[in-house]
C-alpha positions as a printed NumPy array, in Angstrom:
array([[  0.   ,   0.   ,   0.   ],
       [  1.057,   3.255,  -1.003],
       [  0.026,   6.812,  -0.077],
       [  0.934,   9.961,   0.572],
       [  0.998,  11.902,   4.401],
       [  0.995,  15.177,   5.613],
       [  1.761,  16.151,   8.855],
       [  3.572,  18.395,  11.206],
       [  6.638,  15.843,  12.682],
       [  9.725,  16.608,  14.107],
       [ 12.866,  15.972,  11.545],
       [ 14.186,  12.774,  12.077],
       [ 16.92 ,  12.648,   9.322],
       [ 19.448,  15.165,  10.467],
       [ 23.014,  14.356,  11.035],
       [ 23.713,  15.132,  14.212],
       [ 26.181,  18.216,  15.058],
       [ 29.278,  17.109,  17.228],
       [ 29.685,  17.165,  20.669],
       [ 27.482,  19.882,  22.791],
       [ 27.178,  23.239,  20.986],
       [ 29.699,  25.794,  21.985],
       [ 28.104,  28.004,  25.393],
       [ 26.683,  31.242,  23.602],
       [ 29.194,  33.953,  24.732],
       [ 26.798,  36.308,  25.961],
       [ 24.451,  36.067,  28.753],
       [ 20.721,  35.757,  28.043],
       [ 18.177,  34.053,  26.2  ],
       [ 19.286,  32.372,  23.162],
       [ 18.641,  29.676,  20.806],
       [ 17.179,  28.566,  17.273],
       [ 14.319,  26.93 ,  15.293],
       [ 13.99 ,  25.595,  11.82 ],
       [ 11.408,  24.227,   9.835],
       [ 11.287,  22.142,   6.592],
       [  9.454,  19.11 ,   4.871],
       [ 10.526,  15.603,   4.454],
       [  9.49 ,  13.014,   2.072],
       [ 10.7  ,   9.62 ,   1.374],
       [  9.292,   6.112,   2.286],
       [  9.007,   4.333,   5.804],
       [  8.708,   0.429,   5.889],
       [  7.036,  -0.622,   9.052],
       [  4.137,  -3.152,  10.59 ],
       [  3.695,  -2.086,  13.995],
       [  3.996,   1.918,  13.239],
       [  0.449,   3.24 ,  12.728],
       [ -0.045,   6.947,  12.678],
       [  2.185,  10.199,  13.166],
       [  0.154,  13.083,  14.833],
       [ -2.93 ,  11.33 ,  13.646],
       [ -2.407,  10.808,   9.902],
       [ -2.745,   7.212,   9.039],
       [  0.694,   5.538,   7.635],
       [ -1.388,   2.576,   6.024],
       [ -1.373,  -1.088,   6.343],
       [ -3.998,  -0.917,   8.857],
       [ -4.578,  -4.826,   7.716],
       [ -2.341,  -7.489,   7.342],
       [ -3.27 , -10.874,   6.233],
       [ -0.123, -12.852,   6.665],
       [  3.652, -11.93 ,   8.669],
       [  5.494, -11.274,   6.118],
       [  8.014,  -8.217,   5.408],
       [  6.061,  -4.713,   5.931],
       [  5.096,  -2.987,   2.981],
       [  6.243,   0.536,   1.517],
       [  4.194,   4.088,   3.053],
       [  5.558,   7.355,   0.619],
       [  5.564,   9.878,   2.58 ],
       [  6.151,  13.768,   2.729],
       [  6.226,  15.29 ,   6.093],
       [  6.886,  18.822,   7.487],
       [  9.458,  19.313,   9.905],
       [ 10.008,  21.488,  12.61 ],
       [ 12.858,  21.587,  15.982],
       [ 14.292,  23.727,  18.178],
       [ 15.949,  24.666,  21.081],
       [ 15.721,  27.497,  23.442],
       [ 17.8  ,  28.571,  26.694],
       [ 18.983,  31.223,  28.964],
       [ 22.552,  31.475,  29.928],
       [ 23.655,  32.83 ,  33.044],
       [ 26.283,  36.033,  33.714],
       [ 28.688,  33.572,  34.988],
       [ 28.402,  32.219,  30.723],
       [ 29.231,  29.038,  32.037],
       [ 25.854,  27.557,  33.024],
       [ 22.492,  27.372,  30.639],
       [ 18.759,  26.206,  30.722],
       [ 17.324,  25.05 ,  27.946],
       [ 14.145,  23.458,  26.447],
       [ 14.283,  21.546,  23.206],
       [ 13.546,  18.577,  20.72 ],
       [ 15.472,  14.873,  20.496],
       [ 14.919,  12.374,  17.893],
       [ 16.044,   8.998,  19.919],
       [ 15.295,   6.692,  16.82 ],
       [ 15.115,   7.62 ,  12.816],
       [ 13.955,   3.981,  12.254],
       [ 10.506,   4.103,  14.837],
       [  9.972,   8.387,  14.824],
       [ 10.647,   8.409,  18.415],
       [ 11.211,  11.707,  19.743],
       [ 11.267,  13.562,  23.402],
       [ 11.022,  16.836,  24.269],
       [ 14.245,  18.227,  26.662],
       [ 14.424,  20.48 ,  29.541],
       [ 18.216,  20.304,  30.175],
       [ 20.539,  22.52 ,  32.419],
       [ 24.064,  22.512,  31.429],
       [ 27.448,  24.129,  33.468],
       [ 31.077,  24.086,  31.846],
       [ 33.286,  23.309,  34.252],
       [ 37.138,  24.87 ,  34.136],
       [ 38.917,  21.579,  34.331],
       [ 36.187,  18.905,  34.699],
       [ 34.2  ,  19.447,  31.508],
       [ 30.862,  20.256,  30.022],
       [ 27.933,  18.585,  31.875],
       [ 24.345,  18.789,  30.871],
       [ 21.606,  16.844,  32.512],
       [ 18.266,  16.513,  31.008],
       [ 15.057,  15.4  ,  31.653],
       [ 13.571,  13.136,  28.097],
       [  9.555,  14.444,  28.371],
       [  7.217,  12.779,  26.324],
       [  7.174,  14.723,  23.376],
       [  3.903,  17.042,  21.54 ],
       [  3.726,  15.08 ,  18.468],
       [  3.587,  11.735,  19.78 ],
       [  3.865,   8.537,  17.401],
       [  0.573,   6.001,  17.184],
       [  1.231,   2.306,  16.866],
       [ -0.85 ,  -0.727,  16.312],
       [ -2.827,  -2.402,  19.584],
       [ -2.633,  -5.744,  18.54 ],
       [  0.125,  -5.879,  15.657],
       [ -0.451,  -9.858,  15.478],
       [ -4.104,  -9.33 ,  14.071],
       [ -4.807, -10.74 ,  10.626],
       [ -7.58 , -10.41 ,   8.279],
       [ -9.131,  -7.254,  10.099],
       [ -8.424,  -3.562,  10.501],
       [ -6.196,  -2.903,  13.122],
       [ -6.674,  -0.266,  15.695],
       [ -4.012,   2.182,  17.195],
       [ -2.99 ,   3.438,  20.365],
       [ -0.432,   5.827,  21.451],
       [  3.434,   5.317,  22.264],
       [  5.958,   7.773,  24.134],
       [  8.71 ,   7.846,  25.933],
       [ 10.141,   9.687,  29.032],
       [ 13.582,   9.456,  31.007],
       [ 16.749,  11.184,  31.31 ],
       [ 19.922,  11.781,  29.623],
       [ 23.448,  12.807,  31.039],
       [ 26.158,  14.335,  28.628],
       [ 29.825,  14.714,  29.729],
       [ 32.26 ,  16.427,  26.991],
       [ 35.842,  17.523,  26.793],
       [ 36.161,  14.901,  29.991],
       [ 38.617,  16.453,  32.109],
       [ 40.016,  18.393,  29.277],
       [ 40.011,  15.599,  26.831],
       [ 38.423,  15.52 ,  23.262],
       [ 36.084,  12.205,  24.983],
       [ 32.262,  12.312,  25.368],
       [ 30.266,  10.487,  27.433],
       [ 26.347,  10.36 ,  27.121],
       [ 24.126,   8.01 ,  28.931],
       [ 20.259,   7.552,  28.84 ],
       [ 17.264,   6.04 ,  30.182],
       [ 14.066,   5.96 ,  28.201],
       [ 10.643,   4.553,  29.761],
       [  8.398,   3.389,  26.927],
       [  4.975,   3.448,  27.369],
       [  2.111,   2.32 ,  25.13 ],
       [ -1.376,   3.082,  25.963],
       [ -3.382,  -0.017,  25.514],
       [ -0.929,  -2.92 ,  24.561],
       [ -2.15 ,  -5.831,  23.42 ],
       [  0.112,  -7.652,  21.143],
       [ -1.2  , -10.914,  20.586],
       [ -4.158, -11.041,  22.424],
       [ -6.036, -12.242,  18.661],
       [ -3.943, -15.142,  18.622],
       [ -5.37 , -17.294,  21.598],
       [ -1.968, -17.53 ,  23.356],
       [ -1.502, -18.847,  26.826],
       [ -1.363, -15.794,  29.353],
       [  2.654, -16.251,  29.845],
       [  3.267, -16.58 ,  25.905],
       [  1.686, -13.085,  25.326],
       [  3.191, -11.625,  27.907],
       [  6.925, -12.149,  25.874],
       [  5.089,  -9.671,  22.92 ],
       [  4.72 ,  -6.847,  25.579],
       [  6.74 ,  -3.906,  23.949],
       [  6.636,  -1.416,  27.212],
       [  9.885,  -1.348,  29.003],
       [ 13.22 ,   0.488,  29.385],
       [ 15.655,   1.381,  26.851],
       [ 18.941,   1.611,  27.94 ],
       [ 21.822,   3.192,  26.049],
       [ 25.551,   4.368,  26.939],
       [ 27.772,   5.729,  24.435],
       [ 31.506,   6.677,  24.592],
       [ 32.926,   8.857,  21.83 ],
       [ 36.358,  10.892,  21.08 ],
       [ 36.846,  13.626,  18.651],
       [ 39.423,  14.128,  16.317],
       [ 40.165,  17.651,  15.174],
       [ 41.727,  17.839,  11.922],
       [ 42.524,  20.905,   9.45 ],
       [ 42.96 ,  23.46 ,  11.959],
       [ 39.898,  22.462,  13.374],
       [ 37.403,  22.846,  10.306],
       [ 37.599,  18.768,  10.016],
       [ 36.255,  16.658,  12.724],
       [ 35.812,  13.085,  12.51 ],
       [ 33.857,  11.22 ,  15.936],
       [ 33.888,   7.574,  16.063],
       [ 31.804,   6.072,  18.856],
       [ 31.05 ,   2.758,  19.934],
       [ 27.527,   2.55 ,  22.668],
       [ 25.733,  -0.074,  24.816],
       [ 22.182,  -0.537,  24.258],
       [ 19.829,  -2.285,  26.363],
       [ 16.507,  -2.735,  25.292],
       [ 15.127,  -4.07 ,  28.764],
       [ 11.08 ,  -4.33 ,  27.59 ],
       [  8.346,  -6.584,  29.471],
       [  8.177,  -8.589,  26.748],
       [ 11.691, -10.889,  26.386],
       [ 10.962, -12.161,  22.869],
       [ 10.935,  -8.097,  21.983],
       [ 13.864,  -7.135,  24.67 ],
       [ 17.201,  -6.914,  22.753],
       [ 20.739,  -5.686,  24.093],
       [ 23.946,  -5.441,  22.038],
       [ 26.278,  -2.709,  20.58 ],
       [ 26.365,   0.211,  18.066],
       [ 29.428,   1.717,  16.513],
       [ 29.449,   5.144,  14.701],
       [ 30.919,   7.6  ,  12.998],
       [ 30.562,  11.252,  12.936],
       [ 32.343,  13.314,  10.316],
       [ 32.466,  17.257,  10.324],
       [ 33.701,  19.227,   7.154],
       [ 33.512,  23.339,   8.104],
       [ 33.929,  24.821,   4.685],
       [ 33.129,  28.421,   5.682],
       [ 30.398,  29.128,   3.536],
       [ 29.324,  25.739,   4.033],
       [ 29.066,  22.996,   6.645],
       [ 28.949,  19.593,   5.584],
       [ 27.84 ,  16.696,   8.14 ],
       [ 27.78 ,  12.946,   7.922],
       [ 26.705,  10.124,   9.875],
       [ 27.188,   5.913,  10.133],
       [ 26.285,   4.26 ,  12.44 ],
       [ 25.965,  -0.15 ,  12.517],
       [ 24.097,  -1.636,  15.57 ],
       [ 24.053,  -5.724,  16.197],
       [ 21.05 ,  -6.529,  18.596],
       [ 20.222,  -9.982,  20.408],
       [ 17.225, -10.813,  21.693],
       [ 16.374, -12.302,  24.656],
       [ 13.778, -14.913,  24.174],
       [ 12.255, -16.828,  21.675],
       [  9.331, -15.412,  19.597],
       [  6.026, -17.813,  20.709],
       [  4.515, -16.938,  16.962],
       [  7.726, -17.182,  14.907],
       [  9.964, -19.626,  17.191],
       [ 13.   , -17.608,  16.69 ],
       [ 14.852, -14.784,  18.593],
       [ 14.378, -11.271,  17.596],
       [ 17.78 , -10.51 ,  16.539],
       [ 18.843,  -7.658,  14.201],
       [ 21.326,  -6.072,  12.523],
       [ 20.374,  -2.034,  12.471],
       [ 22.045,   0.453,   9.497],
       [ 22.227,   4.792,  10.013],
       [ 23.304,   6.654,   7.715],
       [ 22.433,  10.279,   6.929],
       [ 23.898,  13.387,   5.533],
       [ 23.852,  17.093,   5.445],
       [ 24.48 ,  20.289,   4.176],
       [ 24.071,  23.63 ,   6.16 ],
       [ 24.74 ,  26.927,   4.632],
       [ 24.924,  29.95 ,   6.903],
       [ 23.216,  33.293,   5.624],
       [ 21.615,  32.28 ,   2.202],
       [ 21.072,  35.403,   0.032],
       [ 22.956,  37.508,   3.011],
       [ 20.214,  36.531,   5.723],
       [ 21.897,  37.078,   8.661],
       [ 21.32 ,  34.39 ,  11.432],
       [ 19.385,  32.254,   9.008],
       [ 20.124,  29.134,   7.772],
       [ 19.21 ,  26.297,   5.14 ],
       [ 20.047,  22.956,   4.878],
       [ 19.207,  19.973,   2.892],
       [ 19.946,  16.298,   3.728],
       [ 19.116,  12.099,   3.434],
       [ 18.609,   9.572,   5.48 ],
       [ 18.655,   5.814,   5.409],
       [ 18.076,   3.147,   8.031],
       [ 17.164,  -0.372,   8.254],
       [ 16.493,  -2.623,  11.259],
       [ 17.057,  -5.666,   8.921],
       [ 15.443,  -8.249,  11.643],
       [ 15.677, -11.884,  11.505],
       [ 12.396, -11.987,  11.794],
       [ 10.807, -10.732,   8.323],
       [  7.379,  -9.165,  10.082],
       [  9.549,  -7.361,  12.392],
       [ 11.495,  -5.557,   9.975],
       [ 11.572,  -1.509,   9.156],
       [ 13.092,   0.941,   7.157],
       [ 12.969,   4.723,   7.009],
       [ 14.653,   6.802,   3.583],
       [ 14.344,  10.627,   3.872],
       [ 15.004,  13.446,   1.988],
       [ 14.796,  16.777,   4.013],
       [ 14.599,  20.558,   3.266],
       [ 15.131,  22.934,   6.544],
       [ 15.179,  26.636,   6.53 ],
       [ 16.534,  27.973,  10.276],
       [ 17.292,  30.761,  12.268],
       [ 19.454,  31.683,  14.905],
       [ 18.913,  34.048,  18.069]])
């Protein structure tokens, strides 16, 4: 099935800038927004609506691989914050994609201090964000129209950079998922304990540890990372836990900035599936790229971009398979 959406989302196909920003060197309140449009495809059978615009497949008559959703959605993020006298401490209010693959995004009250020898701290609380994303109640149900309920997320995140005056970065989170009415196979006549392994609520863990290199007097930076990711749910034929390991590279042109992303994540899962007899384990693909260009036709503090995006969660089970390809437009200003 095939159709085309539009909605108000928040981007989820940015490459993401290195590092925490640099502290704004004056005092005040500070910050930016952008808005765009995306448009691409998304590949998924248990994602059902964003802000209430039906993504399709609302029936299924059989488990195999999802089927392909065009899409073309606008985009909007930003983040706002006050920085005190001292210029060293700053609290702000913003947008976080968590996943480009499942549209799962947070909204972030964070307070930040720079520290003279210990490094930049910022802890933030992960709210459940405005635009939230619909999935399906019962995924598992064949041969009649599904019905959807509504998934979010809330936790916390702690980011650590320039770690005692190193070019390492540490950021850990916690991420409660929550899902309104689950009932994942509850059509299927399973035994009370066999259902109970499809329950996708839970925690999501995730640790990452990366180091930048600063090339080119600076204007090239290249960030591999390598992260722990537990995905502690209810439901152990859906809980996974493995690794990730990225790449971040940086090209500052002047009248350009270029930014790229990688990223490869190998997943295990805990239990076997009780419909498909098989673990859920996955091998997940990132990769996204863009352009920013500073001051387009002499705007000052504005900013356009354009990018892609690509990701896969190529699961060994086919029905639990996604994908997500983007194309993104952003026009942003700074102030």
């Amino acid at each position: 099935m095939k159709k085309t959406l539009l909605a108000l989302a928040l981007t989820t196909c940015t490459a993401t800038a290195l590092a925490l920003e640099p502290m704004p060197q004056e005092a005040g309140f500070s910050g930016f927004f952008n808005v765009g449009a995306a448009g691409g495809a998304v590949e998924s059978n248990f994602l059902a609506e964003i802000v209430g615009i039906d993504l399709g497949n609302d029936k299924v008559f059989n488990y195999d691989s999802p089927n392909e959703t065009t899409i073309i959605i606008p985009t909007f993020n930003f983040n706002v914050g006050y920085t005190f006298a001292n210029r060293k401490t700053r609290l702000s209010a913003g947008t976080a994609v968590e996943s480009s693959i499942d549209f799962s995004t947070n909204t972030t009250i964070a307070l930040r201090h720079d520290f003279d020898s210990l490094g930049s701290v910022e802890l933030a609380g992960l709210l459940p964000s405005s635009l939230p994303v619909e999935v399906w109640k019962d995924p598992y149900l064949t041969g009649q129209k599904r019905s959807s309920t509504e998934k979010t997320s809330s936790g916390g995140r702690l980011t650590w950079d320039g770690i005692v005056g190193s070019n390492f970065e540490l950021i850990a989170s916690i991420r409660s998922i929550d899902i309104d009415d689950e009932r994942s196979g509850q059509s299927l006549g399973l035994i009370a304990s066999e259902q109970k392994l499809l329950d996708r609520e839970g925690d999501v863990t995730r640790v990452e540890l990366g180091y930048t290199f600063n090339c080119g007097g600076g204007d090239f930076k290249v960030r591999p990372s390598v992260a722990y990711i537990d995905r502690d749910l209810d439901g152990d034929a859906m809980a996974q836990d493995g690794y990730e390991l990225g790449i971040q590279l940086l090209y500052n042109a002047g009248n350009y900035v270029w930014l790229n992303r990688a990223a490869y994540q190998s997943l295990d899962g805990d239990e076997d599936n009780p419909i498909f007899h098989k673990a859920n384990d996955a091998d997940v693909y990132v990769l996204a790229s863009e352009v920013r260009i500073p001051e387009p036709f002499g705007w000052d503090k504005w900013t356009t971009s354009v990018g892609v995006s690509w990701g896969e969660n190529s699961a060994d089970i086919d029905f639990n398979k996604s994908s997500v390809a983007l194309f993104t437009a952003r026009l942003g200003r700074s102030f």
